[in-house]
N, C-alpha and C positions, 0 to 999 in steps of 0.2 A: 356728646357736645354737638358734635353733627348735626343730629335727628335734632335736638334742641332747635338748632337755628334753621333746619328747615322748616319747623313746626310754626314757628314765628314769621318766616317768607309764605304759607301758608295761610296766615291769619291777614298778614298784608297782603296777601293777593282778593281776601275776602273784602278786607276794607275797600279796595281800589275798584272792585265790580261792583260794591254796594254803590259807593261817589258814582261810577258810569252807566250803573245801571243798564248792565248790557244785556241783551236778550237773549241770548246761548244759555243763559243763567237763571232762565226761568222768573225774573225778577217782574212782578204784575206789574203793571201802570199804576204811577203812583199820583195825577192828577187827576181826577177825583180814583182813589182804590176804594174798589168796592167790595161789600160784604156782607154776605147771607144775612146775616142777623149777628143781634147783641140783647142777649139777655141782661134784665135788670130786675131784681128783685126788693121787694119789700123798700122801698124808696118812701121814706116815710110813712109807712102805712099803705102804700100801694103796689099793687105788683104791675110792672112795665115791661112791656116785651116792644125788642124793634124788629124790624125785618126790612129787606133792599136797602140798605147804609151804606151812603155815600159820604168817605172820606173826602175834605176839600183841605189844601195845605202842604201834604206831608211833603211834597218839591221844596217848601221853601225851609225845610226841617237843617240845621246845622249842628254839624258835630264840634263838640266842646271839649271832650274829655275820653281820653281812648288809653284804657291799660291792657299791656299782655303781662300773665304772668304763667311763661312755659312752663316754669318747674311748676307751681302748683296746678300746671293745667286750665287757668282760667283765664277771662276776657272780659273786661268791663266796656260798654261805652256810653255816653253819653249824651243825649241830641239836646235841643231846643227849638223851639217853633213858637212863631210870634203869637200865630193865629191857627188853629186847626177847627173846622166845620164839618159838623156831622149832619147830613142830612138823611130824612129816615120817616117809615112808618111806622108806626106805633098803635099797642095795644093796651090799656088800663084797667085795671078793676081793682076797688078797693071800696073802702067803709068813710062816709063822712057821718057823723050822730050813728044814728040805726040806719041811714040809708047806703044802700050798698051802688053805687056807682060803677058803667063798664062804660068806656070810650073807646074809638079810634080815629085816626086821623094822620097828619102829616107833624113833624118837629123838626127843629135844627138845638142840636148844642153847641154852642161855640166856646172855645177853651183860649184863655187868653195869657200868654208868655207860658207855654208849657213846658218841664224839664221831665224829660222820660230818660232814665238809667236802665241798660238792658245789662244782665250778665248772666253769665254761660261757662259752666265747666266742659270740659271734652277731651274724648279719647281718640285713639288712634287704631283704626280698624283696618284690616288684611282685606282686599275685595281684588278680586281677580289679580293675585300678585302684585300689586299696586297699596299704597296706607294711603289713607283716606279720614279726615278729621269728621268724627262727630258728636251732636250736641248733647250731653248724658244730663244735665241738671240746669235748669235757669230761671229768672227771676225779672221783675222788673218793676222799679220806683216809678211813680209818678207823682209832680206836682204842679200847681197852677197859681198863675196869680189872681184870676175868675175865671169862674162856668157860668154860663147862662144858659136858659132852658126855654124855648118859644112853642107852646104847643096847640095846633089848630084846636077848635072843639072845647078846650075845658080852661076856661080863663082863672076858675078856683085854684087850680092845679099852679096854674105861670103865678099866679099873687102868693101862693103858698110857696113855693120855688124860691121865688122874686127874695121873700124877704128872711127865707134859710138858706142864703146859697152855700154855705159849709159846709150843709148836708149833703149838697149836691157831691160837694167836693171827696166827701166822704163813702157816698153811698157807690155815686155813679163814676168816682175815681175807680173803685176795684174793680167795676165791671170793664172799664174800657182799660186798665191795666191790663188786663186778662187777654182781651180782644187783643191788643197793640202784643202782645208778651207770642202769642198764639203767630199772628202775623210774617213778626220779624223772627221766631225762630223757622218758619218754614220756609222763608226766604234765604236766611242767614245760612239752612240746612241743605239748601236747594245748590246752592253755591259749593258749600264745601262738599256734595257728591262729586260733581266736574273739576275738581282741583285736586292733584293727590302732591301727596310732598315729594314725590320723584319727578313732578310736572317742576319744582324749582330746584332741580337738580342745578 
């Protein structure tokens, strides 16, 4: 029972560095956070690659819903963010009729009232005599109330966007699911290194 509630003092000391985002903690800047690239495939018939993505938003990102559950090990939470902006280059090639089209250029997506659900299983690992929580399995939802897609260079592409944007929602949800899932577990994991449950003794 112990070990229980220190695992739980544990996971709120995680929360409480995420909200201050404090720099001992390895936690990136989160006003534009930036990132390599975000792969995107087969987007309607086209293959899309980004590269230098600049996250705009995630500061104004609120938490809604946060479960622990110690016995089963896991950790749900919840955000929301009114507006999140991706800014980014990009790469294109695909097929219109028989013509085979490649572009590049500059884009922004902008995601509007978004709900991203992160969760996380984990264990408890021995590291230099000291337990130390980490993240063995996780997941994450995402949904929107629109995307939009503004892309320099190919205006066929923004009309064709323009008026599937479900597709968007569909194609380029998973991708930046993946992106956001990748993110926040390296941060989430970066944290729980520097926190051992003998730290809330």
């Amino acid at each position: 029972m112990i070990k229980l509630v220190l695992i739980v003092a544990v996971l709120d000391s995680v929360y409480s560095e995420l909200q201050l985002r404090d720099r001992k903690y390895n936690i990136p800047p989160l006003n534009p956070l930036e990132i390599p690239s975000v792969p995107f495939l087969d987007i309607g018939g086209f293959d899309f690659n980004t590269t230098a993505v600049s996250v705009h938003g995630i500061a104004d990102a609120v938490v809604t819903d946060l479960e622990f559950n110690a016995l089963g090990r896991k950790v749900s939470v919840t955000l929301t963010c009114p507006n999140l902006t991706l800014d980014f280059d990009y790469d294109v090639k695909g097929n219109i009729g028989n013509q085979l089209i490649g572009k590049q250029g500059h884009g922004t997506i902008e995601i509007y009232n978004g709900t991203y659900t992160y969760g996380f299983h984990f264990e408890v690992n021995p590291v230099n005599s000291k337990l130390y929580l980490k993240i063995k399995k996780d997941s994450i939802l995402f949904d929107a109330e629109k995307i939009a897609v503004d892309l320099s260079n190919v205006e066929f592409i923004n009309r064709f966007l323009s008026r599937h944007w479900m597709l968007i929602q569909q194609e380029f949800g998973l991708s930046i699911e993946e992106g956001f899932r990748n993110i926040i577990r390296t941060i989430v994991g970066n944290i729980m290194k520097k926190i051992s449950v003998e730290n809330n003794l």
